[in-house]
SELUM-800678 format. One line per 2 residues: number of its first residue (from 1); their letters; for each residue x, y, z of N, C-alpha, C, O. Coordinates in steps of 0.02 Angstrom, whole numbers, plus 50000, padded with zeros to 5 digits. Each point is the difference from the previous one (the first is absolute). Example, Ala and Ser with C-alpha at 12.3 -4.5 7.8 and 13.67 -1.06 7.14 Angstrom:
REM residues 2
1> AS> 50660,49716,50390,49955,50059,50000,50045,50060,50000,50052,49999,50033 ~ 49930,50054,49931,50042,50059,50003,49961,50055,50037,50025,50055,50008
This chain:
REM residues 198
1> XX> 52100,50522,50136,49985,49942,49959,50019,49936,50039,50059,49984,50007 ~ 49884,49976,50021,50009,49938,50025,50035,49958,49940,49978,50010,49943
3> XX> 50079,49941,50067,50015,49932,49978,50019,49964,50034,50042,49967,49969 ~ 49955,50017,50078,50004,49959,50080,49991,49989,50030,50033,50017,50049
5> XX> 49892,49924,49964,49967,50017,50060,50015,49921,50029,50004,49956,49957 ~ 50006,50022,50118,50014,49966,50051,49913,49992,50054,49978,50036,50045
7> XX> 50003,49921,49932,49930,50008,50037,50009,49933,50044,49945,49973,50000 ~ 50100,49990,50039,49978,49945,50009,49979,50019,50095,49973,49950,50023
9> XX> 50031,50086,50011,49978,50010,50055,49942,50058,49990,49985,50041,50043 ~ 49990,49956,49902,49940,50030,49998,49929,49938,49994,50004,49941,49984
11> XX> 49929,50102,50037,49947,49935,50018,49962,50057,49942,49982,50059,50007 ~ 50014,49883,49919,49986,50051,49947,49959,49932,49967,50005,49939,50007
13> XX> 49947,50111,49947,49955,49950,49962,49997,50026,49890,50040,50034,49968 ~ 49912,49940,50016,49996,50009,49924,49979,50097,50014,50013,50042,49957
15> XX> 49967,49969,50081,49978,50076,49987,50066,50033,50014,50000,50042,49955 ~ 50051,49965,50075,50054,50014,50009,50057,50012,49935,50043,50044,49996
17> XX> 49941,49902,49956,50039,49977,49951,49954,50047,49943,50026,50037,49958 ~ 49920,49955,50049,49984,50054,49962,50010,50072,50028,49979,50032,49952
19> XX> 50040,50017,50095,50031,50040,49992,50061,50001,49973,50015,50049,49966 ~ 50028,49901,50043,50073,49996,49971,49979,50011,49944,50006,50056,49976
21> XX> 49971,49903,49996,49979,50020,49916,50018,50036,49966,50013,49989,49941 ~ 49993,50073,50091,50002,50073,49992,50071,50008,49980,50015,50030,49949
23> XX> 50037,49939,50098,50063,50011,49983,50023,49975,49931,50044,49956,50000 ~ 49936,50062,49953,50037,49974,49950,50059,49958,49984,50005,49946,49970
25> XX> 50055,50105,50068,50067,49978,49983,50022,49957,50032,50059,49982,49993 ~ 49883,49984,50063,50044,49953,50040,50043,49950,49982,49989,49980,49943
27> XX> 50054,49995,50082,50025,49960,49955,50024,49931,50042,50026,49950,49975 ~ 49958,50061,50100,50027,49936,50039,49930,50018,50076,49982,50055,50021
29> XX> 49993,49871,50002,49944,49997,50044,50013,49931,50022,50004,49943,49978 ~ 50000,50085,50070,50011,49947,50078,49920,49993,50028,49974,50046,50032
31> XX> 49991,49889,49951,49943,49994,50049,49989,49931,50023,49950,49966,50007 ~ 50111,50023,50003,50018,49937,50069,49947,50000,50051,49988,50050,50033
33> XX> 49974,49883,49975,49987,49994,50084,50049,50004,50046,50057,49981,49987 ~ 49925,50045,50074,50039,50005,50041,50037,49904,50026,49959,49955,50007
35> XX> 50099,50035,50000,50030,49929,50011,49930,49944,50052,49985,50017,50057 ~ 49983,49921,49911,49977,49975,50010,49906,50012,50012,49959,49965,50028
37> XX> 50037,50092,49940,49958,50022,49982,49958,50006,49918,50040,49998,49953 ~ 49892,50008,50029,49984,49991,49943,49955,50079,49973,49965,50020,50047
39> XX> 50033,50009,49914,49974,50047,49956,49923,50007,49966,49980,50037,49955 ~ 49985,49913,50085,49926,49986,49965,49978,50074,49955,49992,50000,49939
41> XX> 50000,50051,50100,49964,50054,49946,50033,50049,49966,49980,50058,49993 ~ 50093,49909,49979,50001,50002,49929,49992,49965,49950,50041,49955,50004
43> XX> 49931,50040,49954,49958,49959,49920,50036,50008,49951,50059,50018,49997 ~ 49904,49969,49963,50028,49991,49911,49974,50079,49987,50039,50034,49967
45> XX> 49881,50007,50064,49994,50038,49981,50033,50061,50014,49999,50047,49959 ~ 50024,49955,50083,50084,50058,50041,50035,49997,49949,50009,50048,49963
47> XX> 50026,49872,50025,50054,49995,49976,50009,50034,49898,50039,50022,49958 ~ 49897,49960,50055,49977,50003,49918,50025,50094,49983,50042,50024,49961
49> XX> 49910,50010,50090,49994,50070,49994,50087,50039,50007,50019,50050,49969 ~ 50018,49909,50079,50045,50030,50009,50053,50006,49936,50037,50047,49987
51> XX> 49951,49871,49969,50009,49985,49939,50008,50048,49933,50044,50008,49958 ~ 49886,50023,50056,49978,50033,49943,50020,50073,50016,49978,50043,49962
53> XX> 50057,49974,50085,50004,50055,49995,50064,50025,50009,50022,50057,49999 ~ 50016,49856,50015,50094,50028,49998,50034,49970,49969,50031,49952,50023
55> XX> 49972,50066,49918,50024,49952,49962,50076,49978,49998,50021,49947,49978 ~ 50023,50117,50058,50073,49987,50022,50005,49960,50058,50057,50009,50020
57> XX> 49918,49960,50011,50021,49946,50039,50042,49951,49992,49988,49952,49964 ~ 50074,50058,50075,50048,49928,49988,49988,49965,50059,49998,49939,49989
59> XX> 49992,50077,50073,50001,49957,50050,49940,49995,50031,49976,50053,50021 ~ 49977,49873,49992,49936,50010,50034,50000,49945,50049,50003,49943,49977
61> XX> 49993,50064,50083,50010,49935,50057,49942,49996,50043,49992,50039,50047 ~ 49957,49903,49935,49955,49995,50012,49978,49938,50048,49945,49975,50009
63> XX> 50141,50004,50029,49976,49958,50043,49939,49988,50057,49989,50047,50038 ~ 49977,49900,49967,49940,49972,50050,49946,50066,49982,49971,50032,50043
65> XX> 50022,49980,49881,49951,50033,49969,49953,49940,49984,49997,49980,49942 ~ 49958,49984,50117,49971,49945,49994,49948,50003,49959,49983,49944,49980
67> XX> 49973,50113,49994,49935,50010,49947,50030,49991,49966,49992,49941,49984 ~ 50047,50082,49987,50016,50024,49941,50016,49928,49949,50025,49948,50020
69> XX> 49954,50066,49915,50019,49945,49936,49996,50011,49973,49986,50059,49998 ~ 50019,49905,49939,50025,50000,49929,49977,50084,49971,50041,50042,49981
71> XX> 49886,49964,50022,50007,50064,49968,50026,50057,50011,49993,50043,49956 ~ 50036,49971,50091,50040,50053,50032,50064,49993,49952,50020,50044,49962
73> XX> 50005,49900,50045,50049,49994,49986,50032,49999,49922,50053,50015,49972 ~ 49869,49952,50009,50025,50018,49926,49993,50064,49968,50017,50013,49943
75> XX> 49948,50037,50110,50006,50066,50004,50067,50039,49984,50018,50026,49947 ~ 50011,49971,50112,50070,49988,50008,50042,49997,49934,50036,50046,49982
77> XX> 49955,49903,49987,50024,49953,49964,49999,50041,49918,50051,50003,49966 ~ 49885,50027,50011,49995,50056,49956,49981,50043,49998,49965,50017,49952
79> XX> 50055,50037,50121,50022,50040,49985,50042,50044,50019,50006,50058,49979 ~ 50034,49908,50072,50049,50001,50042,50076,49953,49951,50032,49958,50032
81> XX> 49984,50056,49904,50034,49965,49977,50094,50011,50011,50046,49966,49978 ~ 49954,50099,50067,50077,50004,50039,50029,49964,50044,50062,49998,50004
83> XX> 49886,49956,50046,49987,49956,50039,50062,49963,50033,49989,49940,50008 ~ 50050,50075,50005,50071,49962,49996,49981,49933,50085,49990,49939,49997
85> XX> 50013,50098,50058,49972,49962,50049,49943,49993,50026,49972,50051,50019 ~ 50005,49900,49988,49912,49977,50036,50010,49959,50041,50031,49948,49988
87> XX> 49948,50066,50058,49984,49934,50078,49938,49997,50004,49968,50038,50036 ~ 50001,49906,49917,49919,49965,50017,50010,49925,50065,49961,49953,50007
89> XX> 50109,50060,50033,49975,49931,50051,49952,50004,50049,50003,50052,50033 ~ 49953,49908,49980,49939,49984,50062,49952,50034,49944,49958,50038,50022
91> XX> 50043,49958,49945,49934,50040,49942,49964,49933,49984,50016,49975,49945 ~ 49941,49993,50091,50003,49937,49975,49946,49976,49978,49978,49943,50011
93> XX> 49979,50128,49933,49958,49978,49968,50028,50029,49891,49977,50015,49945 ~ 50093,49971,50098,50057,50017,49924,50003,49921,49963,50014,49947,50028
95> XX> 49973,50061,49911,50027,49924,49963,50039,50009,49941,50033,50051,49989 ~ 49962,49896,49969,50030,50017,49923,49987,50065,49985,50044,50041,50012
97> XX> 49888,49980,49957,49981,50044,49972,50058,50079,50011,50014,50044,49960 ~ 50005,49946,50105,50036,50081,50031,50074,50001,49962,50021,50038,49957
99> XX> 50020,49886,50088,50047,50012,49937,50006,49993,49944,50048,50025,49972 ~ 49901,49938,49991,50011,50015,49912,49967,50060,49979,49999,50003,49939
101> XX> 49967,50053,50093,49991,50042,49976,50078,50061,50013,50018,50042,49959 ~ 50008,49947,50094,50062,50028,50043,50055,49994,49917,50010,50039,49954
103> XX> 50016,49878,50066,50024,49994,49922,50020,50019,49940,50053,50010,49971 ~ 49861,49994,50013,49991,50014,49935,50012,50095,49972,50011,50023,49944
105> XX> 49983,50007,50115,49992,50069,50007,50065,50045,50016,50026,50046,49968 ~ 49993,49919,50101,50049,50050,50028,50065,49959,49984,50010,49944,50025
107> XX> 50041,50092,49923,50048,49996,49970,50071,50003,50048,50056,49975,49992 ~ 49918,50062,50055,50078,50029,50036,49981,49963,50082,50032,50030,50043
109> XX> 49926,49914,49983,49981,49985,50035,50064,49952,50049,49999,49941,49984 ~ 50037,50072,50054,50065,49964,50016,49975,49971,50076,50034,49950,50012
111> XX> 49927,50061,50034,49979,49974,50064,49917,49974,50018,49950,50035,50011 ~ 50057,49901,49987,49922,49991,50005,49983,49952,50068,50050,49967,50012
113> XX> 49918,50024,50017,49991,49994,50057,49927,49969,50023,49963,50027,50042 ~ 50026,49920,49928,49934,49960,50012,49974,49962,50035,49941,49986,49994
115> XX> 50109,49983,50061,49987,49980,50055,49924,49951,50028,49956,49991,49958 ~ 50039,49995,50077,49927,49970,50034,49946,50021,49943,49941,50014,50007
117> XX> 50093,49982,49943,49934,50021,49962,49954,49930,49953,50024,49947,50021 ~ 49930,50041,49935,49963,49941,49968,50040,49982,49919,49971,49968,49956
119> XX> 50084,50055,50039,50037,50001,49913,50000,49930,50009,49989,49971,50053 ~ 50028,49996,49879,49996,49939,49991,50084,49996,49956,50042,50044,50010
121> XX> 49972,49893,49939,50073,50021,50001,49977,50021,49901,50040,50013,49956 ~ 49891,49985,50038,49977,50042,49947,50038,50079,50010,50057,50016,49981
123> XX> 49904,50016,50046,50017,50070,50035,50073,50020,49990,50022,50038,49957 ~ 50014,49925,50093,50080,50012,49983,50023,49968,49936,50061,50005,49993
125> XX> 49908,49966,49961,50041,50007,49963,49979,50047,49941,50037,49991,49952 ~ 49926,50045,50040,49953,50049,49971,50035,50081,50008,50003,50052,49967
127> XX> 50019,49924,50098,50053,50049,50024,50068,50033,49992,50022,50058,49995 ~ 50006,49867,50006,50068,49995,49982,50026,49985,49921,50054,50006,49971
129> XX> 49884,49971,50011,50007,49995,49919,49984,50066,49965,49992,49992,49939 ~ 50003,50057,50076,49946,50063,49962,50071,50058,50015,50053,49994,50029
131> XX> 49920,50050,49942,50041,50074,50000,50059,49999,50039,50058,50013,49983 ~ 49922,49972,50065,50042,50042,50074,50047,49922,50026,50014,49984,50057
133> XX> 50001,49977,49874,50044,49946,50043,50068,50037,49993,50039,49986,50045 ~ 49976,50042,49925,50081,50046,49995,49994,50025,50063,50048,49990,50038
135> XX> 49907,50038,49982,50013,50068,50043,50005,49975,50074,50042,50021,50040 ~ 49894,49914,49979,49998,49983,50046,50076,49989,50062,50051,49978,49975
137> XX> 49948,50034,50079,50055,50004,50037,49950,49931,50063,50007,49939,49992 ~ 49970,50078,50037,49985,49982,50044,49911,49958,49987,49953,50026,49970
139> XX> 50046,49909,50062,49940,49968,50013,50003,49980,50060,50043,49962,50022 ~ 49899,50070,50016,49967,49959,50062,49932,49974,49991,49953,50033,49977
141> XX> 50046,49882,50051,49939,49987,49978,50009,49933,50060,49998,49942,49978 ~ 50013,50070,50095,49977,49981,50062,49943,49971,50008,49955,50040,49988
143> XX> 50021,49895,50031,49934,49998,50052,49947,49998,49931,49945,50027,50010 ~ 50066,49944,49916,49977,50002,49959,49984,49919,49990,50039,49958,49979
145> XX> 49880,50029,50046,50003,49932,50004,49980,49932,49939,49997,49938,49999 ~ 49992,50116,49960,49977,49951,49907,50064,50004,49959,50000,49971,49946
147> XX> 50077,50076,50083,50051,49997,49968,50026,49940,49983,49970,49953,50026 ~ 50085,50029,49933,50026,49922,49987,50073,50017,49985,50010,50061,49999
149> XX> 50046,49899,49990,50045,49979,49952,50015,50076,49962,50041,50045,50008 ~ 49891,49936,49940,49993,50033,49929,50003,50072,50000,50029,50029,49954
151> XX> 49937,50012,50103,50022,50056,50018,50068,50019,50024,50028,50053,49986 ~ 49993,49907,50045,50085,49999,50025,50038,50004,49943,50043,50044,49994
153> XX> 49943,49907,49953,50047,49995,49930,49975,50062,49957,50045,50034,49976 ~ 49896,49984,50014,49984,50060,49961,50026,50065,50019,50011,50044,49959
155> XX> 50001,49964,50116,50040,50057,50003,50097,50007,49978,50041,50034,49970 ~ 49953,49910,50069,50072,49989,49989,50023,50002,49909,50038,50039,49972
157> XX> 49942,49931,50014,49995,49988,49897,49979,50059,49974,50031,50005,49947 ~ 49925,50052,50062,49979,50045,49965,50029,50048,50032,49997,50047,49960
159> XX> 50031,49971,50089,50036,50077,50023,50065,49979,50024,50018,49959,50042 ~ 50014,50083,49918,50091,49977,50008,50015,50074,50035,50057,50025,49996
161> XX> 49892,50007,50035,50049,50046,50047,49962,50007,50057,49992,50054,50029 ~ 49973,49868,49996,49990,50008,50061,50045,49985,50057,50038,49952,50003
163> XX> 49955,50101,50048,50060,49991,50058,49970,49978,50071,50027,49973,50048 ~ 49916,50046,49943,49969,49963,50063,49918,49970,49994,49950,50030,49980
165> XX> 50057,49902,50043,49949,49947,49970,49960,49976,50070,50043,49986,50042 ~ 49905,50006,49979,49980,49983,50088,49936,49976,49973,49956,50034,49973
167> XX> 50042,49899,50038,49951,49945,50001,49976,49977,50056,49939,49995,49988 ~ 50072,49981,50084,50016,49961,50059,49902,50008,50012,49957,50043,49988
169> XX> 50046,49886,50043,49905,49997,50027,49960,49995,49942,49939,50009,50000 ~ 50108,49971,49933,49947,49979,49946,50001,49895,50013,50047,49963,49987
171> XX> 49917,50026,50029,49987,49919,50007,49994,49970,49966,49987,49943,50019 ~ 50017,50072,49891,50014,49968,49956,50067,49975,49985,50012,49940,49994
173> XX> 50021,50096,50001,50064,50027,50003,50046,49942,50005,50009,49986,50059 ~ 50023,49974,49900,50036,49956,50031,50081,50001,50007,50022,50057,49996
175> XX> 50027,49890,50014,50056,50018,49987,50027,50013,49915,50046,50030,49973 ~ 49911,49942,50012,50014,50001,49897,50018,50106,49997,50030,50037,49962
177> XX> 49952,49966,50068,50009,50078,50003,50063,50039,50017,50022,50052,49976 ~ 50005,49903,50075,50056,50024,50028,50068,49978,49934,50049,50034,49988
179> XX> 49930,49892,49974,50062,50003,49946,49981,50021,49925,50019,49981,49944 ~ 49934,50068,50081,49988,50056,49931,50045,50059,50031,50034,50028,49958
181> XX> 49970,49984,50078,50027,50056,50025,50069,49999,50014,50039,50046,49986 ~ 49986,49869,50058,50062,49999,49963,50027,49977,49940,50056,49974,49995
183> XX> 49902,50037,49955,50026,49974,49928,50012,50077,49981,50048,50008,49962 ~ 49917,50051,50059,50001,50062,49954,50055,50045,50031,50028,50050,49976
185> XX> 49984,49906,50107,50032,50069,50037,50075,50029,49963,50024,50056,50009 ~ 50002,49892,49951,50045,50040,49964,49990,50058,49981,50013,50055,50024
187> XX> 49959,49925,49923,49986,50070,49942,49942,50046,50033,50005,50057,49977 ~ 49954,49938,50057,49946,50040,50047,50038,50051,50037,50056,49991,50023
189> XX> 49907,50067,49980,50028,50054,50053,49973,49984,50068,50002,50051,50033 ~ 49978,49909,49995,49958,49997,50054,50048,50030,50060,50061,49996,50005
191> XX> 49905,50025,50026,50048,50038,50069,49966,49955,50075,50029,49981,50050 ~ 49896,50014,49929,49955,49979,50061,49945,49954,49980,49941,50009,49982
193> XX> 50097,49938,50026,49906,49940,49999,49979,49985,50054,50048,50000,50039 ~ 49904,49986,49986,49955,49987,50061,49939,49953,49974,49954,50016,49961
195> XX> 50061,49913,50079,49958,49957,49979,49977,49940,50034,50044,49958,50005 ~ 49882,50021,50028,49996,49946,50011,49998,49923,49957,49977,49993,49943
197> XX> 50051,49957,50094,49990,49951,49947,49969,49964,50066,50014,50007,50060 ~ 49922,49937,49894,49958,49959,50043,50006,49946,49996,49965,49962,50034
């Protein structure tokens, strides 16, 4: 019984993912591009299939999965509802739509990882306002260039057990951000912020 599969030095496409399919019980999938590299032929339609057919998935890392968008994800999203960690960074045809369906769905969701992706500070807060603001532990949302302020304060304000927060290369971003963060660091668990200010 597969629940573990590590694919990121494999050169794999949507037909691939539909054999996985098969594994039911999987429950964690590594399909990282290889470092500085991108994932073109995997899609929404891979992602979708792999979706529908495992529904115990907690961990799915789908970095420089450059096809791939929203519908994959909101794939993902119902019916993959164990979901605890997702890495959609360099996915960068991901927007609102992925995390408010993420959100709204996956309850036990604690690591999210959105990176270079098109979210707006709609998106994150759709995110951080919905189900999974208890649970959330960790936000990365790097190289995110329609982010603002408002996403900075929405995470910080809606999840009181985040420990590690990484913003840096968002160009909205100003210092107003940095004395939200020291206004909360009291009472905040934060362990690790990472952040540009412009």
């Amino acid at each position: 019984m597969v629940v573990k599969l590590d694919l990121r030095e494999c050169d794999i496409s949507d037909t691939a993912l539909q054999g996985i399919s098969h594994c039911k019980q999987l429950r964690k999938i590594n399909i990282n591009a290889r470092k500085g590299e991108e994932r073109p032929l995997i899609t929404s339609e891979g992602v979708a299939t792999l979706a529908n057919s495992c529904p115990n998935l907690s961990l799915i890392s789908l970095k420089g999965c450059c096809s791939l968008t929203d519908d994959g994800v909101v794939s993902l999203a119902l019916n993959c509802r164990l979901l605890q960690v997702v890495n959609l960074s360099g996915c960068c045809g991901i927007s609102d739509l992925s995390l408010q369906a993420l959100g709204e769905n996956c309850v036990f969701l604690q690591s999210m990882d959105f990176s270079s992706t098109k979210v707006t500070d709609d998106g994150v807060k759709a995110l951080v306002s919905s189900k999974c603001s208890q649970s959330l532990k960790e936000v990365l949302m790097s190289r995110c260039v329609f982010l603002t302020d408002k996403s900075v304060e929405s995470v910080v304000l809606c999840c009181p057990n985040i420990n590690i927060f990484v913003f840096y290369g968002c160009p909205l971003v100003t210092g107003w951000s940095q004395e939200i963060l020291d206004h909360m660091a009291e009472s905040n668990k934060l362990k690790q912020v990472t952040w540009t200010v412009y």
